[in-house]
Backbone as JSON, one array per atom type, in Angstrom:
{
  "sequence": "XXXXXXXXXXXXXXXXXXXXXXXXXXXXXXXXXXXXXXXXXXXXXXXXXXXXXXXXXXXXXXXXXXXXXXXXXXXXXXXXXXXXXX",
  "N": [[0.84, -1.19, 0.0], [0.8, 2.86, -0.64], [2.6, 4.75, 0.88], [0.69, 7.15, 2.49], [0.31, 10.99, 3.48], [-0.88, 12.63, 6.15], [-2.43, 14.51, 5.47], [-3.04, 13.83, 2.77], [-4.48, 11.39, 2.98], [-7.23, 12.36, 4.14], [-7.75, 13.71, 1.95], [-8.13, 11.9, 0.04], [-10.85, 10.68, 1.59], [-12.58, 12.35, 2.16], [-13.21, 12.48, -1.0], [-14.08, 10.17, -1.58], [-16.01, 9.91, -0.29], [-17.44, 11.71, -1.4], [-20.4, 12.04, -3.71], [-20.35, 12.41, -6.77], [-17.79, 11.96, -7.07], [-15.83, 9.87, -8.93], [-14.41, 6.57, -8.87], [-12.14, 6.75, -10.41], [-11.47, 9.1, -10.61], [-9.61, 8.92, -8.19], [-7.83, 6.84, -8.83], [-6.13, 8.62, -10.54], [-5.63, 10.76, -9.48], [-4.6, 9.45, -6.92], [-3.33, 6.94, -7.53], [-4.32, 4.94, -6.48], [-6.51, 2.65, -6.45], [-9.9, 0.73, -7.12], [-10.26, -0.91, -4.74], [-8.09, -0.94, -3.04], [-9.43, 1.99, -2.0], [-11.26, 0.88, -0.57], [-9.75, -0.42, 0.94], [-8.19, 1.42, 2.67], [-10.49, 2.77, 3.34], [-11.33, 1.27, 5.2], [-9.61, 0.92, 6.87], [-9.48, 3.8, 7.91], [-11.64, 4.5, 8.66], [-14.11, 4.49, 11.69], [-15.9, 1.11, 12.1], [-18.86, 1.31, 12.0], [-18.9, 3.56, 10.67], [-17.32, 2.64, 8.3], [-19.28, 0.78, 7.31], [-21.79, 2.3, 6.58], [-20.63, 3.69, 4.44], [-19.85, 2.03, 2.39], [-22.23, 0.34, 2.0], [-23.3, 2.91, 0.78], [-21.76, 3.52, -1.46], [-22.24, 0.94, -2.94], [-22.78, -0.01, -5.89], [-23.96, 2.61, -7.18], [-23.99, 4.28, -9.29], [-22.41, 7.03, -9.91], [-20.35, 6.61, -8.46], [-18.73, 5.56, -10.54], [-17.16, 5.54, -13.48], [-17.9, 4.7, -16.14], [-19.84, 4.41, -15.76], [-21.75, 6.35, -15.44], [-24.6, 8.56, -16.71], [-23.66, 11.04, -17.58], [-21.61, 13.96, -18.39], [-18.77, 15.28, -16.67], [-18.83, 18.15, -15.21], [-18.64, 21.22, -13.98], [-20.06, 23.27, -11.18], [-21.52, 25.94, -11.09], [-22.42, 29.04, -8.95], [-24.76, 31.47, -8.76], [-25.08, 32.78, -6.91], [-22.63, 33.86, -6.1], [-21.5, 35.67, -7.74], [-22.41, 37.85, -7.76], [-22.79, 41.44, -6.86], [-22.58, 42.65, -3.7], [-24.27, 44.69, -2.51], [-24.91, 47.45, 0.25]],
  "CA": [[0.0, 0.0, 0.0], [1.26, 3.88, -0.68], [2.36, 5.65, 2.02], [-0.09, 8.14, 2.23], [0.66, 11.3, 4.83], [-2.38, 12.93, 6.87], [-3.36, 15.17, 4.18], [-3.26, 12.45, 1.47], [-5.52, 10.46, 3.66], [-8.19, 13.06, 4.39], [-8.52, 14.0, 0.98], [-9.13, 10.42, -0.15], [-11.55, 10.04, 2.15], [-13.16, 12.7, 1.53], [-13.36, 11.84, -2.21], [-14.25, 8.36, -1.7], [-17.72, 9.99, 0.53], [-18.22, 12.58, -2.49], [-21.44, 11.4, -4.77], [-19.73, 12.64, -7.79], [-16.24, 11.81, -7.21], [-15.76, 8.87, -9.08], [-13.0, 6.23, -8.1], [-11.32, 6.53, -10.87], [-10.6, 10.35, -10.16], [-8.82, 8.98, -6.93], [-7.11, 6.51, -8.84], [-5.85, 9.3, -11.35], [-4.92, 11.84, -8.32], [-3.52, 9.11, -6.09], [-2.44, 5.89, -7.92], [-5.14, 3.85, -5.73], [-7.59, 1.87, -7.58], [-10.88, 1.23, -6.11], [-9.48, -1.51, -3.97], [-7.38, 0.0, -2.59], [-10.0, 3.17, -1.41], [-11.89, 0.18, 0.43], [-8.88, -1.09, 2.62], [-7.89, 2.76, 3.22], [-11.32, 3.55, 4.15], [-11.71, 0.24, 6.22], [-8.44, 0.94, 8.14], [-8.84, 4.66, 8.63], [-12.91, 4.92, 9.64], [-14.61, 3.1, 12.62], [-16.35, 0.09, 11.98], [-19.77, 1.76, 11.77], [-18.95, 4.65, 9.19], [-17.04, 2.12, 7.09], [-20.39, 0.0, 6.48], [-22.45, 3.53, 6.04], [-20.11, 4.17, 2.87], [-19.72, 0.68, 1.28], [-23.28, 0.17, 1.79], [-23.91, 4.21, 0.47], [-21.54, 3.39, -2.75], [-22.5, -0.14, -3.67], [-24.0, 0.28, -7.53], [-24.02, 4.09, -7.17], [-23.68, 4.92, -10.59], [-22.16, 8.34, -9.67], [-18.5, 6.42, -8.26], [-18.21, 4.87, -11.47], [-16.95, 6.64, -14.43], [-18.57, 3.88, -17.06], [-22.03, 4.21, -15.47], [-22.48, 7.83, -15.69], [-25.15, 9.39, -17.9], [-23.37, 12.66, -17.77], [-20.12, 14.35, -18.25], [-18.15, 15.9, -15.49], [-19.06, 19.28, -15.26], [-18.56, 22.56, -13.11], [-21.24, 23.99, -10.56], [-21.33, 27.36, -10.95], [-23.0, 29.54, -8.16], [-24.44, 32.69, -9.33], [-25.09, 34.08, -5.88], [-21.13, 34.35, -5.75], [-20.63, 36.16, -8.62], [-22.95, 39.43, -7.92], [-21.8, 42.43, -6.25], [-22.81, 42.89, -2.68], [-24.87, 45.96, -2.09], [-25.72, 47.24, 1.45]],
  "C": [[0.88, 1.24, 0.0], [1.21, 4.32, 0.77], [2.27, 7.1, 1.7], [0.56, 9.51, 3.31], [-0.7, 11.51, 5.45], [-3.36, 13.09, 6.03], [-3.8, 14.55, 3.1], [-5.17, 12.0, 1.83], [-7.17, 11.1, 4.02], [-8.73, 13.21, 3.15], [-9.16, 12.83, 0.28], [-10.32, 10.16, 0.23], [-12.76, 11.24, 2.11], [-13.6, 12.72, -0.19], [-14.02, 11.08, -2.64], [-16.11, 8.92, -1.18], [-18.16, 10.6, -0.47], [-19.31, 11.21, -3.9], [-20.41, 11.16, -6.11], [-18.67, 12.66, -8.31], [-16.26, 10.22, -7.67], [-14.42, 7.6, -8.57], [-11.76, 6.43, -8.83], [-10.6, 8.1, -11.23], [-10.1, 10.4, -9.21], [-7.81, 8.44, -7.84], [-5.59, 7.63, -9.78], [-5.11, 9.96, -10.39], [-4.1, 11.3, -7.27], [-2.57, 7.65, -6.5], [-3.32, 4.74, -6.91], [-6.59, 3.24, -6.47], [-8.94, 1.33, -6.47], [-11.08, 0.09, -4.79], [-9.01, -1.15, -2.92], [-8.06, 0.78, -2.03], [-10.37, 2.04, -0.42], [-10.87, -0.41, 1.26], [-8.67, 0.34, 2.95], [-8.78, 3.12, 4.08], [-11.76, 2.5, 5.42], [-10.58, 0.47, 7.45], [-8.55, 2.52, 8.63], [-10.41, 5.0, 9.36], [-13.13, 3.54, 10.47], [-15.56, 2.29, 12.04], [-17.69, 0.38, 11.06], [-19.58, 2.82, 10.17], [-18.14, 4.12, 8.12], [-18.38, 1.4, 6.44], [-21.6, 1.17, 5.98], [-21.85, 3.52, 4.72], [-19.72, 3.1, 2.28], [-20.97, 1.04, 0.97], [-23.87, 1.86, 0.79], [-23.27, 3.84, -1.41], [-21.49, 2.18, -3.32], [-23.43, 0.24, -4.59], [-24.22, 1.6, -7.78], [-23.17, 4.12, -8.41], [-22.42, 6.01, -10.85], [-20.44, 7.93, -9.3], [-18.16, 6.2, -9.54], [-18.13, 5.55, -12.63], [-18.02, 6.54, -15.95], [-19.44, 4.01, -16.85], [-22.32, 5.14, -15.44], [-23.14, 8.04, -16.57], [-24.58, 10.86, -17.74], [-21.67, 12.99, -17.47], [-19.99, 15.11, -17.03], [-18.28, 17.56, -16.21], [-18.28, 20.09, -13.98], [-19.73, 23.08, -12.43], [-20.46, 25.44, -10.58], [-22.3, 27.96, -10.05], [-23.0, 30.82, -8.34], [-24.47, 33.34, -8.39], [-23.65, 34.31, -5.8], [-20.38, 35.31, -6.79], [-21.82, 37.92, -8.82], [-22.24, 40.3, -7.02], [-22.58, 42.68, -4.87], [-23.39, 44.1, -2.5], [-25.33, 46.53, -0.51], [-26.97, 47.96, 1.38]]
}
């Protein structure tokens, strides 16, 4: 297994919980295949919040790059792009 450091490990794991993060934009950003995310996330969450996120991304379309109906996009947020008035 890569040795990851803290920061590595956080962002993975956050990654791995994102809907829309597929695995194969971890394996791209960290060289971990989706294997691999499931022993990471089995060794670094407790017991409980590892079976929450198997059970959350089993068949979830949305990890998988092949099962998407839709390209990777950009959210854009227009409230951030007006000008503040008081």
């Amino acid at each position: 297994m890569h040795n990851f450091n803290r920061e590595e490990i956080s962002r993975i794991i956050e990654m791995a919980w994102e809907d829309r993060t597929p695995f194969e934009a971890i394996k791209q950003e960290f060289d971990l295949d989706q294997a691999g995310v499931k022993k990471l996330m089995q060794k670094e969450l407790n017991s409980g919040s590892f079976l929450v996120w198997k059970k959350r991304v089993r068949g979830r379309k949305t990890k998988h790059a092949s099962l998407r109906g839709f390209k990777v996009g950009r959210h854009q947020s227009y409230d951030n792009n007006k000008i503040k008035t008081k």
